[in-house]
VMD Tcl script that draws the C-alpha trace (Angstrom):
set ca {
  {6.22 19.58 -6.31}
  {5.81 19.87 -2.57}
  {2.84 21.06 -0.99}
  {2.57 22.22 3.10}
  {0.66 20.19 5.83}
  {-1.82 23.25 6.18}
  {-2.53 22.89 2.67}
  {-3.43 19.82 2.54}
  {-5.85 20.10 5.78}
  {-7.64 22.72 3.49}
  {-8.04 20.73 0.74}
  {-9.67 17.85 2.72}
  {-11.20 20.04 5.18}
  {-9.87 18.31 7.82}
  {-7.55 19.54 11.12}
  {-4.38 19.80 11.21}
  {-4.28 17.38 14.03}
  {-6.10 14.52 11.59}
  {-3.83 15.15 8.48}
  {-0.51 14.78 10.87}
  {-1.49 11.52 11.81}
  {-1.94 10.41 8.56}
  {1.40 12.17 7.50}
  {3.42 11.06 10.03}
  {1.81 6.88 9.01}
  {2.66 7.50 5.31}
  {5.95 8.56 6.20}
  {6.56 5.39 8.40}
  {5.76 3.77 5.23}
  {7.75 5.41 2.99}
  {5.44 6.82 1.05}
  {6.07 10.58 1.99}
  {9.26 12.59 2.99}
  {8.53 16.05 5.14}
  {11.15 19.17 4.66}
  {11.46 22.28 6.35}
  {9.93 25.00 3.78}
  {13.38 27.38 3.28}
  {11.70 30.58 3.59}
  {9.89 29.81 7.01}
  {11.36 26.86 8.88}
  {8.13 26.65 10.78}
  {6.41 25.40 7.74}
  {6.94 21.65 6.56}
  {6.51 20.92 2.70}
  {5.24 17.66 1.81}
  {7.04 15.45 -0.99}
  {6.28 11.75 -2.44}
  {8.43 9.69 -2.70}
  {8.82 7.15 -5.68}
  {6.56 4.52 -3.51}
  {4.10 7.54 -2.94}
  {4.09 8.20 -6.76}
  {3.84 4.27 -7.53}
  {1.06 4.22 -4.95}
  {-0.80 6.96 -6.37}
  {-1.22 5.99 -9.75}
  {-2.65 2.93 -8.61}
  {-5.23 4.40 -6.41}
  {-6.32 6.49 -9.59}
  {-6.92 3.80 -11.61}
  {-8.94 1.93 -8.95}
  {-10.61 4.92 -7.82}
  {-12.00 5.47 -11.86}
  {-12.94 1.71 -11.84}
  {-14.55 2.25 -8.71}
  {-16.23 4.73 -9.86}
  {-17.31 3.50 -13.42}
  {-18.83 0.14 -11.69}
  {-21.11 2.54 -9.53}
  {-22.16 4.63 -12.14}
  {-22.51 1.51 -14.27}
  {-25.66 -0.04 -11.94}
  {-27.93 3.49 -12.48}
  {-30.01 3.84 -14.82}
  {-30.52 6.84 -16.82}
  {-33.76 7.70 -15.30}
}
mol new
graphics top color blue
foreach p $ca { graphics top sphere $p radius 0.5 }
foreach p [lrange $ca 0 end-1] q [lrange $ca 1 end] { graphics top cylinder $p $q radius 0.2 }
display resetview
């Protein structure tokens, strides 16, 4: 699945300017790859790479602990 850079600034609400920065330090990581969309070469299309996947299962699980510890401390009224 690849997704485009503009799509991903609407998802987050954020610039384009912002989410390129980010892209361009995941990539220098080697946790994304860009590629030229083949209908319109203007457009780049996102893709993770196996580190990206790797990466992103782990941040799901911590996110859900995160989550469940914080939810843990309220009470229910």
């Amino acid at each position: 699945m690849t997704t485009s850079t503009s799509e991903i600034g609407a998802r987050l609400e954020q610039l384009g300017g912002t989410i390129t920065v980010g892209l361009d330090a995941m990539e220098r990581d080697g946790l994304i790859r860009r590629k030229k969309d083949r209908s319109d070469g203007r457009i780049s299309r996102i893709v993770l790479t196996a580190a990206g996947r790797s990466l992103r299962k782990s941040l799901k699980a911590d996110a859900a602990a995160l989550i469940g510890d914080m939810f843990a401390t309220l009470s229910p009224t």
